[in-house]
C-alpha positions in Angstrom: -41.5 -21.3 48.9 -43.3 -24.5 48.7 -42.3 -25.5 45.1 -40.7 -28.7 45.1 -37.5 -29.7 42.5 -37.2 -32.3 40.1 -34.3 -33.6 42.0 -35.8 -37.0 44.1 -33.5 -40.1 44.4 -34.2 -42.3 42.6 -36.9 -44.4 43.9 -35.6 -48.1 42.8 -32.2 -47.4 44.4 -31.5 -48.9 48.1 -29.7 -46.7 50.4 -27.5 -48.6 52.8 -28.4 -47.4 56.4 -25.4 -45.7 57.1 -26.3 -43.2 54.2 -30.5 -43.0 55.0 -31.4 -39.6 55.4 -32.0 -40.3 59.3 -28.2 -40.8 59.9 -26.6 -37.9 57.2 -25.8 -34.8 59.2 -25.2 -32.5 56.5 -27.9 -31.2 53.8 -27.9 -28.9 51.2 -31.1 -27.0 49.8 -31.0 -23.7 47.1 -33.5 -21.2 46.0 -33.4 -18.6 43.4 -33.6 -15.0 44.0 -37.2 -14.6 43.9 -36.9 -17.5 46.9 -38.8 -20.1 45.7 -36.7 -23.6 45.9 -34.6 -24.6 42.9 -32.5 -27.8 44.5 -32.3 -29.9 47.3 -29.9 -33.1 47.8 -31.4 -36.6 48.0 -31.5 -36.5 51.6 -33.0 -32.9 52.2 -35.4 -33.8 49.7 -37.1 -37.1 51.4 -36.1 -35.9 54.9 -37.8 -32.5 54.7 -39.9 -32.2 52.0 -41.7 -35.5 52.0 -39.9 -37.1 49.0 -40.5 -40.9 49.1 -39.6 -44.3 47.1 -42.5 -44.7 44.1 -43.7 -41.2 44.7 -43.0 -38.0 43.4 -41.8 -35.3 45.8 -45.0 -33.6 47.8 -45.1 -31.2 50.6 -47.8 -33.0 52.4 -45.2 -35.1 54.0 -42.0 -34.5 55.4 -40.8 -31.9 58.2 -43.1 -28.6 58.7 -41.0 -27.3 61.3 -37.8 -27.2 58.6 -39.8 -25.5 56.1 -41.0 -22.8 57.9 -37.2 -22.6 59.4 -35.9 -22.4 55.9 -38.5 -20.0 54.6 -38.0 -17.6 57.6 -34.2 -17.3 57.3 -34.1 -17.1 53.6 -36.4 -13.9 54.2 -34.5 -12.6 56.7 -31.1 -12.8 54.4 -33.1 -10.8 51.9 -34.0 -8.2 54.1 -30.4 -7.8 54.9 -28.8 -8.6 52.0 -26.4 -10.7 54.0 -26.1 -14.3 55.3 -27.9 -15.5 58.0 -27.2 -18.3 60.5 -29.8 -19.9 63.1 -30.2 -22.6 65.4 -33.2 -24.8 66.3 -34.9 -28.0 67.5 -37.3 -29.9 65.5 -40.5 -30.1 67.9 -41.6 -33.5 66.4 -38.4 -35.1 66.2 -36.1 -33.4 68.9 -33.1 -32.9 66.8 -30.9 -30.1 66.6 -30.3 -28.2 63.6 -27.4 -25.2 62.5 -29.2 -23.8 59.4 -26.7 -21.2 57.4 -28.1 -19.5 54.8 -26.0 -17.1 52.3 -26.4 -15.4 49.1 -24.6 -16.5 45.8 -24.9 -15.8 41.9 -27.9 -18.1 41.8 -29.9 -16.7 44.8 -28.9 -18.4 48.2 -27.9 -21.6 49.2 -28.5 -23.5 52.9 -26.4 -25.6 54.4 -28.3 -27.2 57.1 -26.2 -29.5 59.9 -27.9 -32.1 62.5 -26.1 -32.0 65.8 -24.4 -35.6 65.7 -24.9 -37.9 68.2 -21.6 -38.9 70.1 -20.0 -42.0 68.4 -18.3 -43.1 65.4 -20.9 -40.9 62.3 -19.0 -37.7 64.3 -15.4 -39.3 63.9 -16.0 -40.2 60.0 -17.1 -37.2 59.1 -14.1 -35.3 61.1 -11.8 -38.0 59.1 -13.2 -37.6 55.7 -12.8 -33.8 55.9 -9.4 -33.5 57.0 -8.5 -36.3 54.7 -9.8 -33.8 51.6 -8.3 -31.0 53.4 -5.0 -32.7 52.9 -4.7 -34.5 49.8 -6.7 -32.2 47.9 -4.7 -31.4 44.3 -5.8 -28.3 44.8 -4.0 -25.8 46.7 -7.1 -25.5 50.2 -6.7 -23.1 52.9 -8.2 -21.4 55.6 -7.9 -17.4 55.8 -8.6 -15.4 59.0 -10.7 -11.5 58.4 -7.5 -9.9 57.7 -6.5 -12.1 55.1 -3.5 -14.1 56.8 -3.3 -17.9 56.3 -4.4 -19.7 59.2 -4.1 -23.6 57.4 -2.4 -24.5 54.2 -2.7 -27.7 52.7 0.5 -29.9 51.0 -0.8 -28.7 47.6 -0.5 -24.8 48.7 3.1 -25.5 49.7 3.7 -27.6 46.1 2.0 -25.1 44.1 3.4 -21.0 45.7 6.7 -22.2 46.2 6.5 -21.3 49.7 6.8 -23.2 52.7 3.7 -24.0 55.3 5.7 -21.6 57.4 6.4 -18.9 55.4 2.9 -19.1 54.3 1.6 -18.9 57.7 3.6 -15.4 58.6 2.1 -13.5 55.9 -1.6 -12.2 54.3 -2.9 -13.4 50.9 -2.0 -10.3 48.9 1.9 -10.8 49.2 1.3 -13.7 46.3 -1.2 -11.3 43.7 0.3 -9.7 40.7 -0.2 -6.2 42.1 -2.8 -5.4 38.9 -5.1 -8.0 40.3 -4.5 -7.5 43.6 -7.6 -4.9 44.0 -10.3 -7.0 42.3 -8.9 -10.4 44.3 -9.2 -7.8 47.9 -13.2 -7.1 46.5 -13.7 -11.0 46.2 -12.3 -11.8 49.8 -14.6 -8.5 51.3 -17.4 -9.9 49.7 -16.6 -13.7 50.8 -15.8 -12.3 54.3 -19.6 -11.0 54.3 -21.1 -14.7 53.7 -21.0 -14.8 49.6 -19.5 -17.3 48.3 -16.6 -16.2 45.3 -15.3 -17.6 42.3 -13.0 -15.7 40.0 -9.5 -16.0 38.3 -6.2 -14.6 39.6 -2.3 -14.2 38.6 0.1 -15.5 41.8 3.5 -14.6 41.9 5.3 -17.7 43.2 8.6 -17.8 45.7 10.8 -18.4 42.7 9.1 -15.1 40.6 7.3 -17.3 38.2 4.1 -16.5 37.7 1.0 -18.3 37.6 -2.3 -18.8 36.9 -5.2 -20.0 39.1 -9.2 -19.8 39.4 -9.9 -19.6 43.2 -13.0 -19.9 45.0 -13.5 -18.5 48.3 -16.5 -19.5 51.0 -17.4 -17.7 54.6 -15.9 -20.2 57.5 -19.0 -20.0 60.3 -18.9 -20.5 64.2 -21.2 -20.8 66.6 -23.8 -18.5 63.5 -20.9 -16.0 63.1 -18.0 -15.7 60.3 -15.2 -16.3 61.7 -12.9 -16.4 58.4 -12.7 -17.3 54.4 -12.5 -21.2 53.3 -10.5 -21.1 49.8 -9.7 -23.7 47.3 -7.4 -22.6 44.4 -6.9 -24.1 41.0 -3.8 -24.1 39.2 -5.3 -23.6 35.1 -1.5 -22.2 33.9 -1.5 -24.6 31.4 -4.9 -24.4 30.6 -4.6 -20.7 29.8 -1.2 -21.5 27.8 -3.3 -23.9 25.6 -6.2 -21.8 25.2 -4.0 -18.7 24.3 -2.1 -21.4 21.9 -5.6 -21.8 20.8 -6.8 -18.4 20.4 -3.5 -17.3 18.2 -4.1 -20.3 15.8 -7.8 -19.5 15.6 -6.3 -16.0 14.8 -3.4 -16.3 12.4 -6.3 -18.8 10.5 -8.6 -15.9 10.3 -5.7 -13.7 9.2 -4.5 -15.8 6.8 -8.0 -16.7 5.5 -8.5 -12.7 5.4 -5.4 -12.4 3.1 -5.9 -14.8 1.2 -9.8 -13.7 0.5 -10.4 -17.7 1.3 -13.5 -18.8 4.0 -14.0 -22.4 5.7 -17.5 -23.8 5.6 -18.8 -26.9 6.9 -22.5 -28.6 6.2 -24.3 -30.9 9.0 -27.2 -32.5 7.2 -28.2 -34.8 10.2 -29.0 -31.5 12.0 -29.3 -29.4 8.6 -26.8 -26.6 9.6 -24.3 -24.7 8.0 -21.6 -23.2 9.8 -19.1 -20.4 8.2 -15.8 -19.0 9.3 -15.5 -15.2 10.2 -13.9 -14.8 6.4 -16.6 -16.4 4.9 -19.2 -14.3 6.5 -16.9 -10.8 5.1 -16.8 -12.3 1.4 -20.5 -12.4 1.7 -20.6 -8.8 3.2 -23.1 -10.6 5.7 -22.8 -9.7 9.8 -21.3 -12.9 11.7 -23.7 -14.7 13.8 -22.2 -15.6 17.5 -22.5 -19.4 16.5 -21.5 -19.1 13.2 -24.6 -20.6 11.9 -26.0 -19.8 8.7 -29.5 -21.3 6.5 -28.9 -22.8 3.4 -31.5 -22.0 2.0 -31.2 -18.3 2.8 -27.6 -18.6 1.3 -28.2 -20.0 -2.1 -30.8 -16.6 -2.5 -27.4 -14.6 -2.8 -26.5 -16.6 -5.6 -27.5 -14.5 -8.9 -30.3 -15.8 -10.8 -28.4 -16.9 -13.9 -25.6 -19.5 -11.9 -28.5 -20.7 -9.4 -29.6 -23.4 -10.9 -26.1 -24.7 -12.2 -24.5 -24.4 -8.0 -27.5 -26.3 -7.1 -26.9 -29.2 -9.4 -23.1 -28.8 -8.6 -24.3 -29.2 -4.9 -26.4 -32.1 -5.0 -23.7 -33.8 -7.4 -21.0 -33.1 -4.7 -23.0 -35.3 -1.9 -23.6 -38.0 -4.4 -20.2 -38.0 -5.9 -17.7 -36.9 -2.7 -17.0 -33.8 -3.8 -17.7 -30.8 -6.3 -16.4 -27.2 -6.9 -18.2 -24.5 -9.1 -17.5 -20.5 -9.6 -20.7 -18.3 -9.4 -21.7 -14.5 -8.8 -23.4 -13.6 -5.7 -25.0 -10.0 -4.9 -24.0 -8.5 -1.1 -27.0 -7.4 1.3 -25.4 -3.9 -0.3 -26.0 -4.5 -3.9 -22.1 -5.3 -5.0 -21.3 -8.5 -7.0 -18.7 -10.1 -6.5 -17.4 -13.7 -7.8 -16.7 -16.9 -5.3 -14.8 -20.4 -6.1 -16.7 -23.0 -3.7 -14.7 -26.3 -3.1 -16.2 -28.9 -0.7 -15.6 -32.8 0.0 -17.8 -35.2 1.8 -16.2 -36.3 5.5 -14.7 -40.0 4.5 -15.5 -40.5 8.1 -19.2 -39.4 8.4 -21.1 -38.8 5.3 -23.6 -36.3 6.8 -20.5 -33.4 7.0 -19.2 -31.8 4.0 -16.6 -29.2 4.7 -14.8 -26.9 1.8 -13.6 -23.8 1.1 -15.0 -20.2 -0.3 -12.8 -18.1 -2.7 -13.1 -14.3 -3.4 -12.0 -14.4 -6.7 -13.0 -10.9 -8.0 -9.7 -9.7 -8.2 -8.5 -12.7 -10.0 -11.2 -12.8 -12.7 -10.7 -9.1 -12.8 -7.4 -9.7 -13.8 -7.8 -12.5 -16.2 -10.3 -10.3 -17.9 -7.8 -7.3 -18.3 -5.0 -9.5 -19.6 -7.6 -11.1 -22.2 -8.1 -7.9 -23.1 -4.8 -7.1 -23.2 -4.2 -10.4 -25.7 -7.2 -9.1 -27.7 -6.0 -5.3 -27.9 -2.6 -6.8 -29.1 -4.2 -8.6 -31.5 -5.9 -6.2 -32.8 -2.8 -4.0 -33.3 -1.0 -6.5 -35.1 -3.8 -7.8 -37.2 -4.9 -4.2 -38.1 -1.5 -2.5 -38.2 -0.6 -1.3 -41.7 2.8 -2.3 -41.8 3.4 -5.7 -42.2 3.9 -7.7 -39.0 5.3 -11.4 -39.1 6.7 -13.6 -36.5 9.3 -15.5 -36.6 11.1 -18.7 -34.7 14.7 -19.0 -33.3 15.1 -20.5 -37.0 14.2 -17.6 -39.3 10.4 -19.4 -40.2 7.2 -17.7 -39.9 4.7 -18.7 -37.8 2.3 -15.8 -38.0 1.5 -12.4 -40.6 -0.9 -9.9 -40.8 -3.0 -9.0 -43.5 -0.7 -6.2 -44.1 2.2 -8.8 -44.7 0.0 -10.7 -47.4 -0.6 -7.7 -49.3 2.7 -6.3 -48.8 4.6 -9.4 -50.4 1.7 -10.8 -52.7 1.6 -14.3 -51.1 -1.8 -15.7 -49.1 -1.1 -16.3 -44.8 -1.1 -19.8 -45.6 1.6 -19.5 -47.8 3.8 -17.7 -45.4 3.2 -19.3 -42.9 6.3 -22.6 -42.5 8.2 -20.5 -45.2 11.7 -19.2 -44.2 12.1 -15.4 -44.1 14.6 -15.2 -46.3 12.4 -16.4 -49.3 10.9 -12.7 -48.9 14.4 -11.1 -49.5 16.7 -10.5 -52.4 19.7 -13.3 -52.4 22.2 -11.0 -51.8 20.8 -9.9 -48.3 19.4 -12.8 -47.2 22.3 -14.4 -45.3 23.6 -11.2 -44.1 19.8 -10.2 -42.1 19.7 -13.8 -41.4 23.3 -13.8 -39.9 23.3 -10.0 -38.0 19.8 -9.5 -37.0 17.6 -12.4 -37.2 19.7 -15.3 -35.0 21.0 -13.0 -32.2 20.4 -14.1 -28.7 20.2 -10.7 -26.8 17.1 -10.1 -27.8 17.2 -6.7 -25.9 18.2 -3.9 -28.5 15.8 -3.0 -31.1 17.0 -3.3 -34.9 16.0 -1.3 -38.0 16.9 -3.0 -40.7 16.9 -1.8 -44.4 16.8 -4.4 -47.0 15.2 -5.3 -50.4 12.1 -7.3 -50.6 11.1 -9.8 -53.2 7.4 -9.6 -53.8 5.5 -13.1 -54.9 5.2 -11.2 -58.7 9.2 -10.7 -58.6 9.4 -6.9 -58.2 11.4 -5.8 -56.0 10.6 -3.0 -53.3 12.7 -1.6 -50.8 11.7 -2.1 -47.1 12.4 -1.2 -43.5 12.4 -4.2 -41.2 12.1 -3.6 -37.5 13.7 -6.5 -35.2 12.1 -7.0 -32.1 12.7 -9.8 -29.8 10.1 -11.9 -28.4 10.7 -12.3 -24.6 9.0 -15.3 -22.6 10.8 -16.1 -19.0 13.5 -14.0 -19.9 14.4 -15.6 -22.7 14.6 -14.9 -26.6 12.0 -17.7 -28.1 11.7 -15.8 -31.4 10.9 -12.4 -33.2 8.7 -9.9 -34.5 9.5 -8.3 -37.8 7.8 -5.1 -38.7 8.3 -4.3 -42.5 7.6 -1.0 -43.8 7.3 -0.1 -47.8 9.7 2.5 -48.0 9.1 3.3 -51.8 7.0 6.7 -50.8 9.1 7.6 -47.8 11.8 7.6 -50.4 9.8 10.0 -53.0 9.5 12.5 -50.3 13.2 12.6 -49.4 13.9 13.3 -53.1 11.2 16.0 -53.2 12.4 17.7 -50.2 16.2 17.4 -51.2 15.1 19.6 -54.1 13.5 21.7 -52.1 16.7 22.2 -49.6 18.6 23.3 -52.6 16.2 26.1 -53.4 16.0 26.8 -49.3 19.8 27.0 -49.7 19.6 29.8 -52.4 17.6 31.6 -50.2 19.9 31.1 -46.9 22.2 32.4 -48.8 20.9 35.3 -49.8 19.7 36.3 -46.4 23.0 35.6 -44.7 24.4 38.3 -47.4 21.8 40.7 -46.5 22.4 40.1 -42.8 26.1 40.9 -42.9 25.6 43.8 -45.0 23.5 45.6 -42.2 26.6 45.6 -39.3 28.4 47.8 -41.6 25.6 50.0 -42.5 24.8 50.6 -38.9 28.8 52.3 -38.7 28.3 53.9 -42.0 24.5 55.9 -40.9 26.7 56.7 -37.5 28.9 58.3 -38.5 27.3 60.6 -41.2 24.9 61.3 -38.5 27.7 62.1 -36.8 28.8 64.4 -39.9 26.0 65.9 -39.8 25.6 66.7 -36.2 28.8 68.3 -36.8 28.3 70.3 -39.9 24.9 71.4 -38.7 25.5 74.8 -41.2 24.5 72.5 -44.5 28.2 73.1 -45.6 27.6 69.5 -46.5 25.0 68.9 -48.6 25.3 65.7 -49.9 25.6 63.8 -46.5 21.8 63.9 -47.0 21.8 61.5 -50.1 24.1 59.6 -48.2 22.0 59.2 -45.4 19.2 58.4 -47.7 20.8 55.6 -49.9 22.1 53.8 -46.8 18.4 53.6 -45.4 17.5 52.2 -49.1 20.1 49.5 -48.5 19.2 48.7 -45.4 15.1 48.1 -46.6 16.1 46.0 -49.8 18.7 44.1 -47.5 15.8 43.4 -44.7 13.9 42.2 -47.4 15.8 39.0 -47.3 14.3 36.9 -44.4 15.6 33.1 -45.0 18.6 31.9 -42.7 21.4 29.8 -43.7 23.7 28.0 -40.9 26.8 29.5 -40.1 29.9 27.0 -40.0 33.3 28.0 -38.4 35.4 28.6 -41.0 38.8 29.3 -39.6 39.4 28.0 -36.8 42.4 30.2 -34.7 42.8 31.2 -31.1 41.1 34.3 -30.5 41.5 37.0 -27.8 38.2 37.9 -27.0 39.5 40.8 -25.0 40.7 42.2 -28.3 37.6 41.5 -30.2 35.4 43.1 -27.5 37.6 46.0 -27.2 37.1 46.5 -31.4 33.3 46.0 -31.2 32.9 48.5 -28.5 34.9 50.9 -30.4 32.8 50.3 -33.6 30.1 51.2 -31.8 30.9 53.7 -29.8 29.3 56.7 -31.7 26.4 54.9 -31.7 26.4 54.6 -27.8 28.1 59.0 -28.1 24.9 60.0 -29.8 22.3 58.4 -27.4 24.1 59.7 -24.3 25.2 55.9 -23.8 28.0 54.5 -21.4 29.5 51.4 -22.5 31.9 50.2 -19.4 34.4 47.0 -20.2 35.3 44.8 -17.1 38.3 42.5 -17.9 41.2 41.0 -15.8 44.3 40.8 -16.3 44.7 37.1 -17.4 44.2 36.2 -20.9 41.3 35.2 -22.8 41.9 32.9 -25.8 39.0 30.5 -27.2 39.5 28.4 -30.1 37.1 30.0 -33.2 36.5 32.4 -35.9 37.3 35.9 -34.8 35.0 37.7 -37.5 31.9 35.6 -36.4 32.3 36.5 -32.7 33.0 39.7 -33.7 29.3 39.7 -35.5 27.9 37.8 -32.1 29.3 41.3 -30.1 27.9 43.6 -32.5 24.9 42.0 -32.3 24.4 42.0 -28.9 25.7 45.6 -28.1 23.6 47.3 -30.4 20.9 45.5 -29.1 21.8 46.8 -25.7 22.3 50.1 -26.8 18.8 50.4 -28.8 17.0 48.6 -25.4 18.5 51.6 -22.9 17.9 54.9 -22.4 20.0 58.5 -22.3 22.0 58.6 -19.5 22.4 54.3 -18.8 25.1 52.5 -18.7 25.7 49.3 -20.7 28.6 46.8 -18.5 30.4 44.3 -20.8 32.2 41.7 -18.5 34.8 39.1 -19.0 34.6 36.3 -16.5 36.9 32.9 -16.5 35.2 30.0 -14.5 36.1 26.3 -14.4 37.7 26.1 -18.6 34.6 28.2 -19.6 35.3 32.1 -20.3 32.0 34.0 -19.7 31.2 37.1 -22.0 28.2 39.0 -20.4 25.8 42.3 -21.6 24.2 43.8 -19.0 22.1 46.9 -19.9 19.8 49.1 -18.3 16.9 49.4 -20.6 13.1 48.3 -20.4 13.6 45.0 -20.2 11.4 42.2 -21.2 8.9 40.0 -19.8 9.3 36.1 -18.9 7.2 34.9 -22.1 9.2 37.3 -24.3 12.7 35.6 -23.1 11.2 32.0 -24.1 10.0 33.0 -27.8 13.6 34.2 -28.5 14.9 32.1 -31.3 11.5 31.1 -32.8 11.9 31.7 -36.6 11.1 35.7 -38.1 10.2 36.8 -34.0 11.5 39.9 -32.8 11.0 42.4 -30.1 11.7 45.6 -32.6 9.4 47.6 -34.9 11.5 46.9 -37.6 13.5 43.8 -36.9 13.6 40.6 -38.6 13.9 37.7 -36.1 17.0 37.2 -38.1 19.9 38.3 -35.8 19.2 36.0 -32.5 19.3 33.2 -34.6 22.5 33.7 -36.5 24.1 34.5 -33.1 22.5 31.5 -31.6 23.9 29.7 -34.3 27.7 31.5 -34.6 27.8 30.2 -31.1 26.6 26.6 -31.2 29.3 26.3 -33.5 31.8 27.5 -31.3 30.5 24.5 -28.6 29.2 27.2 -26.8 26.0 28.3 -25.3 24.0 31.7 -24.8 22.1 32.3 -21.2 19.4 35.5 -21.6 18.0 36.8 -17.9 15.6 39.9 -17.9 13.3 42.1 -15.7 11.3 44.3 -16.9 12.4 48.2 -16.0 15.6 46.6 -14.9 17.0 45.4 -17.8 18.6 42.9 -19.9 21.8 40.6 -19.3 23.1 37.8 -21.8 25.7 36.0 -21.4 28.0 34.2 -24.1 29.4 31.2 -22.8 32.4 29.8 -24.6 35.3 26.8 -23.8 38.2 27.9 -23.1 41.6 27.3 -24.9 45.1 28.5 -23.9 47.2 30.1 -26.8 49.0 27.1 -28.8 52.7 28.5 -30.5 52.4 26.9 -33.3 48.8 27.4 -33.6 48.2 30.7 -36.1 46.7 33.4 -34.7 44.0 34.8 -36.9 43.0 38.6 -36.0 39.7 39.8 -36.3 39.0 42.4 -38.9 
């Protein structure tokens, strides 16, 4: 309690009387919260604690009585953690003194006031506060316990809105935004109690603007008691308007430096500091520090070994020249690399600041790697491509060949290079590639070109050029010609033509044998049928029938090669009455294996445009296959549908049925689903109705069945078209 502050007057100064510390009435002493003294004004120091001109401050001197005063009260406000206000008369002196102590943030403060003689020191004072009181910028009034204004100065009035006597009828809280209202009532409690208050609030003025204001709030004391709350109130609107300003530049700055991957920096050599920007800290992957503060030394230990040495010179040749800006690798506290463009310039207006930039440019030479690549990998296409590959200008000359183009045409690069394309082709195509292909300006559809091309030797080869534009901005700047030596592409097509004629032979032979097979099928029917009737062997010979059809039937099968079916007369056809004859051709068939076949037709006509025979074959096809999939005792329906100009032709049996892969191998060349079949049949109905600008749809379950459906155009019967029966 005895420690004495650094806070004397200063000893060379002379205090006019009026102001000595024998004529002042009020004083003003602190002391921290462990109660020892932290401050005292000028006057409290030399009146009380000995303080005197040429000396430093001492306890020897100065006012026992006070100290003792002070020291007591301050105890007893710790004791009850509350303010405390005494009165007492210095035994030396005879003076009277109103000591108020009370707790703040710091500790506690005393205000300690002499009891003024009667005369002009008391009417001075009294002047000097009220004149504060009312021209005060600040908004100052004077609040009873409860919160209602008791005085309001001019400013209050200026500042709410209100008038002094509209102020004066109602409590503080009818002016705070209601979701500060609660923390403001805590501040006034806590003021009301004897500590003092400082804190920010919102007001709601008269006309509904809002505002805001930092307040501070002090206990009023009478006669040693609180009687009500002194408050002062700052209007800081536009304070907080320019801060916020400031905080959403400071923010849309760090955005934009985020998104952009670019950091701020600046360098202080007087006091050797760096600081960094929030951005520039995340492209180092470091933590920010709360100052920003970084060592530059410590920093240029990121740097990877092999660029150190080069950013050091480029940073030492940046302070002597003005500015510098280098690219290097640095390595994260995490162990990543990443790559950094660093700009700075020396401040024109004080040469000990340097301030710049920092780049992420990881990305970016990431990038410009993969398209160098990119150039390299089309290079290497070209150079290594075995056709040969020249460019060309808007003009028709080359500016560029592969090796492949030198050997192709017999003449070195550097000879090709400046010639005009057209040296490379025989006179009588020149102008016309040059005319149609080479000088168009689309430069969007891809040409093939085939020409003749005149080697450096004179022979002559023939050649497939491919045309493509070269694009740059959108527009055509010149062209790539691909040439391809045609002479054993050409070989082959003759080889293989001679080979189709021989294929043809065989097509033909196994179209024969196909069409031979329908009829047998009637012919074993019905002398199985013969012979189901004449079961007494009056009929002997329907044996060696039987037995020479089955020998046809093997040497026919024997014949597995294909030939496309064409349409060869074209008729209408009523596919009613074709469907009607297949069913009856194989009706025995159906008879003998305790098969129903069932017809389902409307009554409107059915005409398609087609050969009647070769649908006919489709039918057969189809219903045998039906009948040979089902069982004794199933039925087989055969429906005619018309939907939309397509007429509908659908199978539906009751047999087995086949699995999901099965349905998708149909059509594959020689596969079949029967012991003895030939793969041969799908496809020649496949085919029968391709021609017809049909289609075929196959759906099957197993132990269901089967249902396909022909799908065929539909054409209404023409007058004077002839109609062609099928046989």
């Amino acid at each position: 309690m005895n420690k004495v502050p650094d806070m004397a007057p200063d000893a060379d100064s002379e205090q006019p009387a009026y102001w000595s510390p024998d004529r002042v009435r009020h004083y003003y002493v602190r002391f921290d919260a462990e109660g020892e003294l932290s401050f005292a004004c000028p006057h409290a120091l030399i009146k009380f604690y000995g303080g005197s001109s040429g000396q430093g401050a001492t306890t020897a001197g100065g006012s026992d009585w006070m100290r003792n005063s002070l020291m007591d009260i301050v105890r007893r406000a710790e004791a009850i953690g509350g303010a405390r206000v005494s009165e007492g008369i210095d035994p030396d002196t005879g003076e009277i003194y109103l000591i108020r102590v009370y707790p703040d943030e710091h500790g506690y403060s005393a205000f300690i006031e002499r009891t003024p003689e009667s005369g002009t020191l008391m009417s001075s004072a009294e002047q000097m506060v009220q004149s504060l009181f009312e021209h005060s910028p600040d908004a100052v009034y004077l609040l009873d316990l409860k919160g209602k204004y008791i005085q309001v100065n001019a400013s209050s009035v200026r500042l709410s809105g209100y008038s002094a006597a509209e102020l004066m009828r109602r409590d503080f809280a009818g002016l705070i935004v209601p979701q500060d209202l609660p923390r403001v009532r805590e501040h006034f409690y806590r003021a009301a109690e004897g500590v003092a208050q400082s804190y920010p609030v919102r007001i709601i003025r008269a006309d509904g603007a809002m505002r805001n204001f930092i307040v501070n709030n002090f206990p009023i004391f009478d006669r040693g008691q609180i009687v009500g709350v002194y408050g002062i109130a700052k209007d800081v609107t536009s304070e907080y308007v320019t801060e916020a300003l400031l905080r959403k530049s400071i923010s849309l700055l760090e955005q934009s430096q985020s998104i952009a991957h670019i950091g701020s920096w600046e360098m202080n050599t007087k006091i050797n500091r760096m600081y960094w920007s929030q951005e520039s800290f995340r492209i180092f992957g470091m933590p920010p520090t709360r100052d920003g503060h970084v060592e530059h030394e410590n920093l240029l230990k990121t740097v990877l070994q092999e660029d150190a040495d080069r950013v050091l010179d480029a940073w030492q040749g940046g302070w002597r020249n003005g500015s510098f800006q280098t690219e290097c690798r640095i390595v994260r506290p995490n162990g990543e690399e990443r790559v950094v463009f660093v700009k700075g310039q020396v401040n024109a207006a004080d040469s000990s600041r340097m301030t710049g930039i920092i780049q992420d440019i990881t990305v970016l030479k990431s990038t410009e790697r993969q398209l160098l690549e990119s150039e390299q990998r089309s290079w290497s296409i070209i150079h290594h491509h075995p056709d040969g590959v020249c460019a060309l200008d808007m003009d028709g000359t080359l500016i560029g060949a592969n090796p492949s183009m030198a050997r192709l045409t017999g003449y070195g690069a550097d000879e090709l290079n400046g010639q005009s394309y057209s040296m490379l082709l025989t006179p009588s195509e020149a102008e016309r590639v040059a005319r149609d292909y080479l000088n168009t300006t689309d430069g969007v559809e891809l040409e093939r070109i085939d020409s003749k091309l005149q080697r450096k030797d004179g022979k002559v080869i023939v050649v497939t050029n491919t045309v493509v534009p070269i694009i740059v901005g959108g527009q055509r700047v010149g062209t790539y010609v691909i040439i391809k030596d045609m002479t054993d592409t050409l070989e082959t097509e003759e080889l293989l033509r001679k080979s189709d004629k021989l294929k043809v032979v065989g097509q033909l032979a196994a179209a024969v044998a196909h069409e031979i097979r329908n009829p047998l099928t009637a012919l074993k029917g019905f002398v199985k049928l013969l012979q189901t009737q004449n079961a007494n062997a009056k009929l002997p010979y329907l044996g060696i029938i039987q037995e020479e059809l089955s020998r046809i039937e093997f040497i026919s099968s024997e014949l597995l090669v294909l030939a496309k079916p064409q349409v060869s007369r074209v008729a209408d056809v009523d596919v009613r009455e074709v469907l009607e004859q297949t069913i009856m051709l194989l009706a025995t068939q159906a008879v003998m294996n305790n098969i129903e076949i069932r017809l389902g037709a409307g009554e409107e006509q059915a005409y398609i445009s087609g050969d009647g025979n070769q649908l006919k074959q489709v039918f057969v096809n189809l219903l045998k296959n039906a009948i040979e999939a089902s069982g004794p005792g199933c039925t087989i329906e055969v429906t005619i549908r018309l939907n939309e100009g397509e007429l509908g032709i659908r199978f539906a049996d009751q047999g087995c049925g086949m699995p999901e892969e099965m349905v998708k191998r149909l059509g594959e060349p020689f596969y079949t689903t029967k012991e003895k079949g030939t793969g041969l049949g799908y496809m020649v109905m496949r085919r029968i109705i391709e021609a017809h600008h049909g289609r075929l749809s196959i759906s099957s379950r197993q132990g269901v069945g089967t249902s396909v459906e022909v799908i065929l155009p539909v054409r209404m019967p023409d007058p004077s078209t002839q109609r062609v029966p099928a046989n």
